[in-house]
C-alpha positions in Angstrom: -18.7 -128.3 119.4 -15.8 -126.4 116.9 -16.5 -129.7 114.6 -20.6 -129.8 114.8 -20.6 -125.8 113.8 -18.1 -126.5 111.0 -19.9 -129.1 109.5 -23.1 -127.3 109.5 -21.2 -124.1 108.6 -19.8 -125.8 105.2 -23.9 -127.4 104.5 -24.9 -123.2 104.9 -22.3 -122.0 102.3 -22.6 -124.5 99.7 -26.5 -123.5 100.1 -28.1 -120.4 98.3 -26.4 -117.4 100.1 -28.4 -113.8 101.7 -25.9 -112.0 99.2 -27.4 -107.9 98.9 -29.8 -108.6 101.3 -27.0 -109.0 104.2 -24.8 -106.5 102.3 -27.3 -103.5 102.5 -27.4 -103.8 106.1 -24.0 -102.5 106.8 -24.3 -100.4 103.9 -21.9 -96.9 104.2 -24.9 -96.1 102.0 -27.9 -97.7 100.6 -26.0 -97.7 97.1 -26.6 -100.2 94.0 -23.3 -99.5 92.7 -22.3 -102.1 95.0 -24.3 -104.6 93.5 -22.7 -104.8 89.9 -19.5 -104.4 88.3 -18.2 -102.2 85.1 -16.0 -103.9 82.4 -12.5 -103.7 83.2 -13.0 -104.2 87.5 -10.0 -106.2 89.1 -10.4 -108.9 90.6 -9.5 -109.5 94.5 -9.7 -112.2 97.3 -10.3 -112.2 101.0 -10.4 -114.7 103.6 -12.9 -115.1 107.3 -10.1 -117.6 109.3 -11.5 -119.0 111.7 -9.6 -121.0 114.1 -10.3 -122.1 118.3 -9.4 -119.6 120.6 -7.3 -120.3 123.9 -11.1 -121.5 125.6 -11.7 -123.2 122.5 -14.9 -121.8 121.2 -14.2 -120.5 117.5 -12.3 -117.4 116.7 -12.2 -115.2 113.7 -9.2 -112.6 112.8 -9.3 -109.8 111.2 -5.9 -106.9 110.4 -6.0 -103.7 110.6 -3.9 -102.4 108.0 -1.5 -99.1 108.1 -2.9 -95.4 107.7 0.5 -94.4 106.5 0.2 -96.2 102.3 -1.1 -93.4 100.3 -1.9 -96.0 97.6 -4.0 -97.7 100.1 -8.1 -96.3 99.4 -8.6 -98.6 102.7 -5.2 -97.6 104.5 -6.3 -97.7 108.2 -9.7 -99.6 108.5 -10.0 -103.5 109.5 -10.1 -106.0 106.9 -9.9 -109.9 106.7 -6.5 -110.8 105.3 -6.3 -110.8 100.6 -5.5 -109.3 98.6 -5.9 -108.8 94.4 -5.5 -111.5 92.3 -2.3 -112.1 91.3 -1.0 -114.1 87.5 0.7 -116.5 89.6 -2.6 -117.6 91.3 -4.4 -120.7 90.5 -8.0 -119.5 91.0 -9.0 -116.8 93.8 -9.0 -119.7 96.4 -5.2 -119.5 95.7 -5.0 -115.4 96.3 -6.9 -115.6 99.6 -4.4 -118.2 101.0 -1.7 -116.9 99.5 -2.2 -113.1 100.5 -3.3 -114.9 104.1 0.1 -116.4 104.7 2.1 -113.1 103.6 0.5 -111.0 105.8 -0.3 -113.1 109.0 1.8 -115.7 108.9 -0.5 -118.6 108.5 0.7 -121.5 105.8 -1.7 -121.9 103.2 -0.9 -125.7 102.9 -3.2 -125.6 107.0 -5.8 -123.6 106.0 -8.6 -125.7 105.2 -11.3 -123.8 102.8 -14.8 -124.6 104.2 -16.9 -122.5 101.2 -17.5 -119.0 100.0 -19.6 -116.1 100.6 -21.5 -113.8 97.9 -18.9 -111.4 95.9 -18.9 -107.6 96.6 -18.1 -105.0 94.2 -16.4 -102.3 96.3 -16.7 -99.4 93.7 -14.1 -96.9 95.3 -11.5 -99.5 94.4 -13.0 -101.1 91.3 -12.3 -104.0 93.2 -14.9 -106.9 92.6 -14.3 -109.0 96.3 -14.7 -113.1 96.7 -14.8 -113.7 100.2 -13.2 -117.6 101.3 -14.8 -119.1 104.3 -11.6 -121.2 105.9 -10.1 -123.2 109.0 -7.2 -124.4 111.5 -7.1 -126.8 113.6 -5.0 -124.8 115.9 -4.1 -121.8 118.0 -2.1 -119.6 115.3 0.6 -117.3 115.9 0.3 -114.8 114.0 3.4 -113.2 112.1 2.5 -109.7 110.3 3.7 -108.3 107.1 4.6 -105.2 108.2 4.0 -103.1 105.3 0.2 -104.2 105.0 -0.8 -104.7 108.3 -0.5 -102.9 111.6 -1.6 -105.9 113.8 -4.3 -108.6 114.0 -7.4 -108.2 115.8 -9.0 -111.8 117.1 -12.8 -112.0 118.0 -14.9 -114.9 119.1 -17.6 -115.7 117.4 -20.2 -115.2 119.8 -19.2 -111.5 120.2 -19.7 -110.9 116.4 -22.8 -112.1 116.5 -24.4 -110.4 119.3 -26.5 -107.6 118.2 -25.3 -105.2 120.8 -21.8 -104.9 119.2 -23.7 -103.8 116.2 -24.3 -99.8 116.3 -24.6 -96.7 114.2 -22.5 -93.1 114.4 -21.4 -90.5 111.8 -18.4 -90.8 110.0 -16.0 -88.6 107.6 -16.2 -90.7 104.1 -13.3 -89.2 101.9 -14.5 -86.2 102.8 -17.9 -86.1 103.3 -19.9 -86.3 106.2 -21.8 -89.1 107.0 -24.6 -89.8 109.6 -26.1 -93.2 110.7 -23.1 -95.3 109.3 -23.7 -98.9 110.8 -20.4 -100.7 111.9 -19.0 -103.2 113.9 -17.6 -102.1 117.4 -14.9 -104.6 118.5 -13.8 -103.9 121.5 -13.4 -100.1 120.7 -12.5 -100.8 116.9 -14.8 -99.5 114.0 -15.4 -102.3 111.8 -17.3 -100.5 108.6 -17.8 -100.5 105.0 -17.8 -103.7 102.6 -15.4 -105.6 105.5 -18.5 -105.1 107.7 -21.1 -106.0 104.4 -19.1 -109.3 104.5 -19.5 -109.7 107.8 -22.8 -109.4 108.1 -23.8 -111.5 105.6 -21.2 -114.1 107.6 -23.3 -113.6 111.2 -26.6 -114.5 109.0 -24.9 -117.9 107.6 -23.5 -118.3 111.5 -26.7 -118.1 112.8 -27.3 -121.5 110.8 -24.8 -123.0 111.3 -24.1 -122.7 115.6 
């Protein structure tokens, strides 16, 4: 079952993606600033791990970094593991391993990339986001960088992609109020913003692919 959904997974991405379409679903805001990037934007990598849970049906991880970094524009929300490219990097592939072993613990030498998703400019950051589609072959356990992450959150596929976990409430953005913000809810955790925009467009490839 993990194998057949793999291999149609990897035909999906390497196929033409739903990109903005997917990403204005989960939108904060219906906002085009998302869709394009400025001169001088950095560059940053993040990865979707999948990996088979203890019943073996596919898992995905995501971190949920610390509140307490006030350098941190995303401090306290739930992200996939990556980071911002680094000079020492090879290509982006390279940051989203990399930043996935520092701060769970996985070795990039297991992680087996499976395809991409469409990039997202995340304008509060000036951060212009390649998402990495990857694998293990193996129940992981997970060993956290302390300083960026506060502890991992693991969700099966199938509850991802069922529409009830999908839901709207209204939400303090750097201090403004706002109403109708669609999110994620994982077991109690908010799941929101360009995180959940990648996610989404994710759940539309998955649907393919399972």
């Amino acid at each position: 079952m993990q194998k057949s959904v793999l291999h149609r997974l990897k035909s999906r991405l390497s196929q033409p993606l739903p990109g903005w379409k997917a990403h204005a679903e989960l939108s904060p805001v219906y906002h085009e600033r998302y869709k394009s990037q400025p001169d001088g934007h950095l560059k940053a990598a993040v990865l979707a791990l999948l990996f088979p849970g203890k019943d073996e049906n596919l898992n995905l991880v995501y971190i949920k970094r610390p509140s307490h970094n006030p350098h941190d524009k995303h401090g306290g929300q739930i992200s996939f593991p990556g980071g911002k490219l680094d000079k020492s990097d090879a290509s982006l592939k390279a940051t989203a391993t990399r930043e996935t072993e520092e701060e769970i613990g996985i070795p990039r030498d297991s992680i087996e990339i499976i395809g991409r998703l469409s990039d997202i400019y995340v304008y509060v950051s000036n951060f212009l986001i390649t998402p990495y589609v990857g694998y293990i072959d193996y129940y992981p356990s997970f060993v956290i960088q302390e300083s960026e992450v506060d502890y991992t959150i693991e969700v099966p596929l199938q509850k991802i992609i069922n529409p009830d976990n999908l839901k709207l409430r209204n939400m303090n953005i750097r201090g403004f109020r706002v109403h109708k913000v669609p999110y994620f809810d994982i077991d109690g955790e908010v799941l929101w913003g360009a995180s959940a925009m990648i996610t989404n467009e994710l759940i539309q490839v998955l649907k393919y692919g399972m």
